[in-house]
C-alpha positions as CSV (number, residue, x, y, z in Angstrom):
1,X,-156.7,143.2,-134.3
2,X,-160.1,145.2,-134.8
3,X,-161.4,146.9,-131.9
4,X,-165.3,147.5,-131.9
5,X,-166.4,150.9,-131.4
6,X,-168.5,149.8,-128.2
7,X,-165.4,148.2,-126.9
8,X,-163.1,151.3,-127.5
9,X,-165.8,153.3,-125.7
10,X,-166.0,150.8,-122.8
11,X,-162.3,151.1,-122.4
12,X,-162.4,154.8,-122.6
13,X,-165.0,155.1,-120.4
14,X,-163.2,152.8,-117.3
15,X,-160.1,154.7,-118.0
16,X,-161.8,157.6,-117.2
17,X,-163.5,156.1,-114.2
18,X,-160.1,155.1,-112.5
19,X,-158.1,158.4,-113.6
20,X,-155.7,159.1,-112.4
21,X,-154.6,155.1,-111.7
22,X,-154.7,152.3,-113.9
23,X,-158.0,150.7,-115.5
24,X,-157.2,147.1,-116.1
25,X,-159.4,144.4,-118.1
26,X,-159.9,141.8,-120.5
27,X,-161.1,141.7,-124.2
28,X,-163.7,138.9,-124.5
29,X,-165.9,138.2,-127.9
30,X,-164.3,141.5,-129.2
31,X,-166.3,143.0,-126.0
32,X,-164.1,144.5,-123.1
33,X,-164.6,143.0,-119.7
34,X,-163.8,145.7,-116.7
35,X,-161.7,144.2,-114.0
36,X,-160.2,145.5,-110.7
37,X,-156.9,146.6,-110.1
38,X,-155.4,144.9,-107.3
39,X,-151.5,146.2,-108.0
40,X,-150.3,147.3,-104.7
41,X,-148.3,150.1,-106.8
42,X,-150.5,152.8,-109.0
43,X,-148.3,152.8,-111.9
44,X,-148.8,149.3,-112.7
45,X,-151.9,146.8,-112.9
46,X,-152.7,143.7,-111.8
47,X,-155.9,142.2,-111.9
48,X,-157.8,140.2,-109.8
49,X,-158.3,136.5,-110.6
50,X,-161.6,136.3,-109.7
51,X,-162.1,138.6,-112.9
52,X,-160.3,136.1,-114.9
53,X,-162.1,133.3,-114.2
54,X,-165.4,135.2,-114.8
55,X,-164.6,136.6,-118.2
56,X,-162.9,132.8,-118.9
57,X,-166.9,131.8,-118.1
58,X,-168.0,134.1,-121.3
59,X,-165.6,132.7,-123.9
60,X,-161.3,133.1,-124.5
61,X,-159.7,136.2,-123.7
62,X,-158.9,137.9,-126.9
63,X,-156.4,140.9,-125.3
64,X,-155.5,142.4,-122.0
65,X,-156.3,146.0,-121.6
66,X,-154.8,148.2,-119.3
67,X,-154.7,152.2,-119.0
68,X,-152.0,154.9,-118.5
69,X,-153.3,157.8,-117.2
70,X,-151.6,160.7,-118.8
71,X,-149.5,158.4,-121.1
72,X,-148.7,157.3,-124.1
73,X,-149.7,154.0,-125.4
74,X,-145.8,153.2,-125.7
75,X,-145.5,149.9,-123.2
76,X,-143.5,150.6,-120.1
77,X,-141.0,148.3,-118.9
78,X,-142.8,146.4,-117.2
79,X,-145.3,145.9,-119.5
80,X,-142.5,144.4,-122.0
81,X,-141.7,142.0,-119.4
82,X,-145.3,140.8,-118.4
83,X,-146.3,140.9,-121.9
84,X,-144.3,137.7,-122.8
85,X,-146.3,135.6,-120.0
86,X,-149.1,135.9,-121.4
87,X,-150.3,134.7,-125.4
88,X,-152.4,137.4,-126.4
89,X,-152.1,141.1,-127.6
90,X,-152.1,143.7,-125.1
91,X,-154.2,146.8,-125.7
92,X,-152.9,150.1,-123.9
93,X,-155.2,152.9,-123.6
94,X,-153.8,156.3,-123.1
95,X,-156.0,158.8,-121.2
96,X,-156.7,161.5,-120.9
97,X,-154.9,161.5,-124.6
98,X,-158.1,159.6,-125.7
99,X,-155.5,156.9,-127.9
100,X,-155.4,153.0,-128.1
101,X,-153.3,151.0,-129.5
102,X,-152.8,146.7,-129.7
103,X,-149.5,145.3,-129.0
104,X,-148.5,142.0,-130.6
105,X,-147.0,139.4,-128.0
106,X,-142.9,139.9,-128.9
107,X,-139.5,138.6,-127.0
108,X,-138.4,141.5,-124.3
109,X,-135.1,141.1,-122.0
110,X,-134.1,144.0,-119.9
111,X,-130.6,144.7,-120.4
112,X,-128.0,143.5,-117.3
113,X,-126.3,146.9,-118.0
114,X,-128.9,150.2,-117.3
115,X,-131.9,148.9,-116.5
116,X,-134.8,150.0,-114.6
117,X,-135.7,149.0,-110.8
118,X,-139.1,147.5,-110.3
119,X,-138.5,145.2,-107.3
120,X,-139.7,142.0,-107.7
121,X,-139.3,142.2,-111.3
122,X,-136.4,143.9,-112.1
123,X,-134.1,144.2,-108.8
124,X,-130.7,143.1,-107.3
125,X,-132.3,139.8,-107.0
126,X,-133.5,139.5,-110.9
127,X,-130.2,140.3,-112.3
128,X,-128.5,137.6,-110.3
129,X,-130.6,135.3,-112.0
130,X,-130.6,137.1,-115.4
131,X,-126.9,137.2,-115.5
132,X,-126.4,133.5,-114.3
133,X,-129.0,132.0,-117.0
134,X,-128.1,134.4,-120.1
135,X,-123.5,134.2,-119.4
136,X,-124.0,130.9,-118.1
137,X,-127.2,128.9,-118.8
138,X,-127.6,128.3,-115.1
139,X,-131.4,129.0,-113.8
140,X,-132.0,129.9,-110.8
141,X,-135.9,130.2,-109.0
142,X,-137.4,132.8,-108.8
143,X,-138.7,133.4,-105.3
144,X,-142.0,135.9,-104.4
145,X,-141.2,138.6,-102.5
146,X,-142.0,141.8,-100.6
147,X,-140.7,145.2,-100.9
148,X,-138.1,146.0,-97.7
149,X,-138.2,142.1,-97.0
150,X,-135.0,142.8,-95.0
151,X,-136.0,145.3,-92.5
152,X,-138.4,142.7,-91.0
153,X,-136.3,139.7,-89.0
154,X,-140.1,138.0,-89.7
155,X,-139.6,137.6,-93.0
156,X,-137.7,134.8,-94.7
157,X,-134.4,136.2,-95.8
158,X,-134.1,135.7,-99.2
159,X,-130.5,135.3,-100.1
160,X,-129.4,133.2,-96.9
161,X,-132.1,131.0,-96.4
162,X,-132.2,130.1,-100.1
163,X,-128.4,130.4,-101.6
164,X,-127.5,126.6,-100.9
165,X,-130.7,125.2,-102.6
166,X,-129.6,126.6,-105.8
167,X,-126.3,124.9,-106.0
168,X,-124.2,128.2,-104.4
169,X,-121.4,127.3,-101.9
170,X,-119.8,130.0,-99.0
171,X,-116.3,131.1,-100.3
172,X,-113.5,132.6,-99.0
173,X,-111.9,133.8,-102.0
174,X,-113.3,135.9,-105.1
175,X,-113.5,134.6,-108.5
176,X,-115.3,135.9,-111.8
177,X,-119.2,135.2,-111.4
178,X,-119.2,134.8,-107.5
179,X,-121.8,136.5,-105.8
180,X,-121.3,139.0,-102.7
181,X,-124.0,139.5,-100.4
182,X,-124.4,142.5,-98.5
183,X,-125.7,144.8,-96.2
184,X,-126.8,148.2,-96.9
185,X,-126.7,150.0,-93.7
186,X,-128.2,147.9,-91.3
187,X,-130.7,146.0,-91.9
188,X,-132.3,142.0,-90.3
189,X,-131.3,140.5,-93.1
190,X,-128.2,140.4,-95.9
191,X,-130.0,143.0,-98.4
192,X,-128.0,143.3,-101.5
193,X,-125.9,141.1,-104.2
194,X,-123.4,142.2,-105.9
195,X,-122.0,140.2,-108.9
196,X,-117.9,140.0,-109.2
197,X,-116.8,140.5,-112.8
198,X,-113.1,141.3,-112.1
199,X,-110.9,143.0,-114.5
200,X,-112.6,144.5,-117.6
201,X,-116.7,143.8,-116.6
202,X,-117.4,142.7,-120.0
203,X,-120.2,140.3,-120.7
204,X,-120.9,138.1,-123.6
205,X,-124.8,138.2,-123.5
206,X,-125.0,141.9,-124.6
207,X,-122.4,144.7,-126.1
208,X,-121.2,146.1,-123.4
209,X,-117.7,148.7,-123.3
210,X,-114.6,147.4,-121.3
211,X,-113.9,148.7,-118.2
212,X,-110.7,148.6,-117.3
213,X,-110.1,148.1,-114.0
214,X,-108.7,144.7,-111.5
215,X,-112.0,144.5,-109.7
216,X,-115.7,145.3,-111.2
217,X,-119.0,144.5,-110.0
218,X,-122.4,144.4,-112.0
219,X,-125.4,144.9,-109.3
220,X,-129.0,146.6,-109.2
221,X,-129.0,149.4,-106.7
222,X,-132.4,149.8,-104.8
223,X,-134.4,152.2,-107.0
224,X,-131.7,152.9,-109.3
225,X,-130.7,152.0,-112.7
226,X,-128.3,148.7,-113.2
227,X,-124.2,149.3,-113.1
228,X,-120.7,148.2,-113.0
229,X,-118.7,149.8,-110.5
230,X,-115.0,149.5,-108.8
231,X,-115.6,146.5,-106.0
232,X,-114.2,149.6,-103.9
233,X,-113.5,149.8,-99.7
234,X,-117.3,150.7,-99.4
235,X,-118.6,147.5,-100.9
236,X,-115.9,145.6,-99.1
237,X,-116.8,146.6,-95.6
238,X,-120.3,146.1,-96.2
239,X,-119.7,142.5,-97.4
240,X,-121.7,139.4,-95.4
241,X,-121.0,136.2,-97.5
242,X,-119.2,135.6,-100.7
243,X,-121.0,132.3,-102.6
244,X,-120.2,130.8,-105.5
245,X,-121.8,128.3,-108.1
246,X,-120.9,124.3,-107.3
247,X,-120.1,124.1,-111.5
248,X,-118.2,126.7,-111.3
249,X,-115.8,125.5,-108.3
């Protein structure tokens, strides 16, 4: 895709504007459309619908546009992820570095083993599903959610209240792809899922090295990177419910 000099300019110029957060906007008749940036979190965009439907109103939206402020024009993460929802290029604009480049749509799936924690996107809650649709072609929903849902007895909790809707039974026992749900120190609400491998954590979706070891978990830590672990006395006493799959009974 050809970028017109007025449109790199306009890009430039709103990155500059919103330095240090994130410009966001929308590439329309090769002319770039600021929008605002509703995200909630500054290293990551979201724009506001009403935008959309105004530059929808001019003609179709050719690219997305977003900034990172002292960045490269390498996509994050999350810009892998959101990239496939959407079927146009992205265009990243890297200021103060004063470089753009388009990115063609392209498949992205985070790992299940090392990846990183955005919540709501990539969190204990995402590899449950992840793991249960890529070892097992069962899909679970995807449910909206707030960060620190669990420290609010307000809000719906998000494990309990849902678990039974998408096919899981309580269990007693533990077998390989059961779910544990716990708490991390105390909270309103069950707060954490751990996923029971048992003894040698490998997975068939990705490479992954043996463990060897008679009980292994694979679970997202809050604000930390994907892992398998030992199913040790420290995950056992903070244990809540054990659930498992009603195909897998």
């Amino acid at each position: 895709m050809y970028i017109l000099k007025d449109a790199k300019d306009a890009m430039l110029n709103h990155a500059a504007a919103c330095y240090p957060h994130e410009c966001c906007g929308l590439l329309v008749n090769r002319q770039y459309i600021e929008c605002e940036n509703i995200a909630d979190n500054d290293s990551e965009f979201k724009i506001n619908p009403r935008d959309v439907v105004r530059a929808e109103k001019l003609g179709k939206i050719e690219a997305i546009v977003h900034s990172h402020p002292n960045g490269s024009t390498k996509p994050s993460t999350f810009d892998l992820i959101q990239m496939q929802h959407h079927n146009v290029p992205w265009i990243i604009v890297a200021y103060p570095e004063i470089d753009i480049k388009v990115h063609a749509v392209k498949d992205y799936k985070a790992p299940l083993i090392n990846r990183e924690y955005i919540h709501g996107v990539l969190d204990c809650f995402s590899i449950v599903r992840d793991y249960y649709s890529r070892e097992l072609d069962i899909q679970i929903d995807n449910f909206e959610r707030q960060d620190k849902w669990w420290e609010s007895v307000s809000n719906a909790d998000l494990y309990v209240d849902n678990f039974a809707s998408q096919g899981f039974v309580q269990v007693d026992s533990l077998q390989r792809h059961d779910v544990i749900l716990c708490r991390v120190q105390p909270t309103e609400h069950v707060n954490h899922a751990l996923i029971y491998l048992g003894d040698n954590g490998s997975l068939t979706s990705e490479q992954s090295e043996k463990v060897i070891n008679d009980h292994l978990v694979l679970h997202h830590p809050y604000m930390r990177r994907s892992r398998r672990e030992i199913y040790g006395n420290v995950w056992q006493q903070r244990k809540a419910i054990i659930v498992r799959h009603k195909s897998l009974m």
